[in-house]
N, C-alpha and C positions, 0 to 999 in steps of 0.2 A: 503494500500500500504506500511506505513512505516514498521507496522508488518511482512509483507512478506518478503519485502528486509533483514529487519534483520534475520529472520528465514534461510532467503537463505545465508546469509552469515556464519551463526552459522555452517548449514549444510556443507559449503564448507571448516570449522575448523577455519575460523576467531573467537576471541576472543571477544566477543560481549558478555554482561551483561544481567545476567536473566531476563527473564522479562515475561508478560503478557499480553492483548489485547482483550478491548473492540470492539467488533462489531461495524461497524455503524451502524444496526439493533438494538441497544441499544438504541441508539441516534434517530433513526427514531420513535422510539414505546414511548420513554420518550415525545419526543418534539410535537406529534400525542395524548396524554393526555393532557398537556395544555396550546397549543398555538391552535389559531384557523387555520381553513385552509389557510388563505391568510396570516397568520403570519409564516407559516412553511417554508422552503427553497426555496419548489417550486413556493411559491404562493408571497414570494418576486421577482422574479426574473423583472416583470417589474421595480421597481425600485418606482419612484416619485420626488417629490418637494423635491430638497436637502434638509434644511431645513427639513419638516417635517418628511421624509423619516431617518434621524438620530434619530432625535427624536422617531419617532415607533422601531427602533432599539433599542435605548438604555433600550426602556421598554420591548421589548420583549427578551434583554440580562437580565434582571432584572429578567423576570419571569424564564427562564431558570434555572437560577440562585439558585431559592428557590425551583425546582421543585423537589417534592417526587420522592425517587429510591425504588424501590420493593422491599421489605424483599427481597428476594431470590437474587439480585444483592448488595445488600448492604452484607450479609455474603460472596458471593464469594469474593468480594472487600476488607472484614477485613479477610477473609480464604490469599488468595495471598499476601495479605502483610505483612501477618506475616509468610509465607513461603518463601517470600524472605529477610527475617529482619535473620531466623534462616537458609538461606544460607549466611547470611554477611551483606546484606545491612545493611547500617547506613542511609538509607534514601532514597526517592524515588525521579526519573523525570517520572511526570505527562507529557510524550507529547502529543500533540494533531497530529491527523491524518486523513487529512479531503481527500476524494475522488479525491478534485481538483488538490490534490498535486502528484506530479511524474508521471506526463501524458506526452505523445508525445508531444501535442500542446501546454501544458502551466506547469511550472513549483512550484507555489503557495509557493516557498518556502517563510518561514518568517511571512505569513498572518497571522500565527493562534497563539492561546497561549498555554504557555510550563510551568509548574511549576515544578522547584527545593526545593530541601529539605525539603519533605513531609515526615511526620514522625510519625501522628498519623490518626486512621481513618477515626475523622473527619475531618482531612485538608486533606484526600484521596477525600474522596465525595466532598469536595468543588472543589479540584482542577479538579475532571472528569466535574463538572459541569460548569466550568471555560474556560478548552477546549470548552466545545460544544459550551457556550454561543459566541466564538470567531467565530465562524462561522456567527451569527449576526453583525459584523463590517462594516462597509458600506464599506471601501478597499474591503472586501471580494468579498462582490458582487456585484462592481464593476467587482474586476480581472473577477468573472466568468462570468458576460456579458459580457464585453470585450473579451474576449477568446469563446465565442459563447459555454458554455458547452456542452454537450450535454445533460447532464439528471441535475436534481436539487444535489447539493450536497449535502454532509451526513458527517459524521465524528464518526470515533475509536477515540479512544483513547490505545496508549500504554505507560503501568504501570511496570518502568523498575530499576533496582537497580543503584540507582545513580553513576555516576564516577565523585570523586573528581579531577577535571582535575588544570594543570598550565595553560596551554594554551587549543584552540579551535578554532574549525573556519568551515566553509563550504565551498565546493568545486565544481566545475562545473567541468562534465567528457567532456563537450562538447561545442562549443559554443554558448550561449545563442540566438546571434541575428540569424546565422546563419544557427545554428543546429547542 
């Protein structure tokens, strides 16, 4: 979703920083190697015993975490970041871009992690894996049971030329409680 919105802004000549965009297909085929079935998105979603339910979280953030990326995604990840280092970047945001986020029914902003000032390949890979494992947060899946998803969430990741900003901030186009 974040990928598209930016795309469509670029498209409509807004000023928007180059960038790139993991699939959640990436994310679904990484995390389908080696988390088990009931550790995967969909197979948390009943939840558990607070308590232990964090604790299977934070190990299965952990294995996330260390999980092999496929030759073939590990060169297009060092291929794009060095095609936007020789457009200018001085550095990357790793955001994360999970399913849950910019829906009609629920808005997910905030849930997930974002890394700044990425600079070399290997803190490229850590930080894609970093995003993903944020989908494991128990907030997380809370909000998505709470908001009744409809399908299990997933997550992109977009790989975008950093903006050194003064300020920042986010914005609601709409009213939250309301709509």
């Amino acid at each position: 979703g974040k990928a598209q919105g930016l795309a469509a802004l670029a498209r409509a000549g807004f000023p928007v920083p180059p960038a790139f965009a993991l699939h959640s297909s990436v994310f679904d085929e990484t995390v389908a190697s080696v988390l088990a079935p009931d550790e995967r998105p969909e197979g948390l979603a009943r939840g558990g015993a607070q308590a232990d339910f964090a604790a299977r979280l934070e190990r299965i953030r952990a294995i996330v975490r260390r999980a092999p990326l496929p030759p073939a995604l590990l060169d297009e990840l060092r291929h794009a970041r060095a095609e936007l280092e020789r457009g200018g970047a001085c550095g990357l945001a790793v955001r994360s871009s999970s399913t849950l986020e910019d829906q009609g029914f629920a808005s997910g902003a905030g849930l997930h992690t974002s890394i700044l000032h990425v600079t070399s390949d290997e803190a490229l890979e850590a930080a894609v894996r970093e995003c993903w494992a944020s989908l494991f947060e128990p907030r997380v899946l809370t909000y998505a049971t709470s908001h009744r998803a409809r399908r299990a969430p997933s997550m992109g990741v977009v790989i975008q030329q950093l903006v050194v900003a003064e300020t920042a901030g986010a914005m609601f186009t709409m009213n939250p409680l309301t709509g």
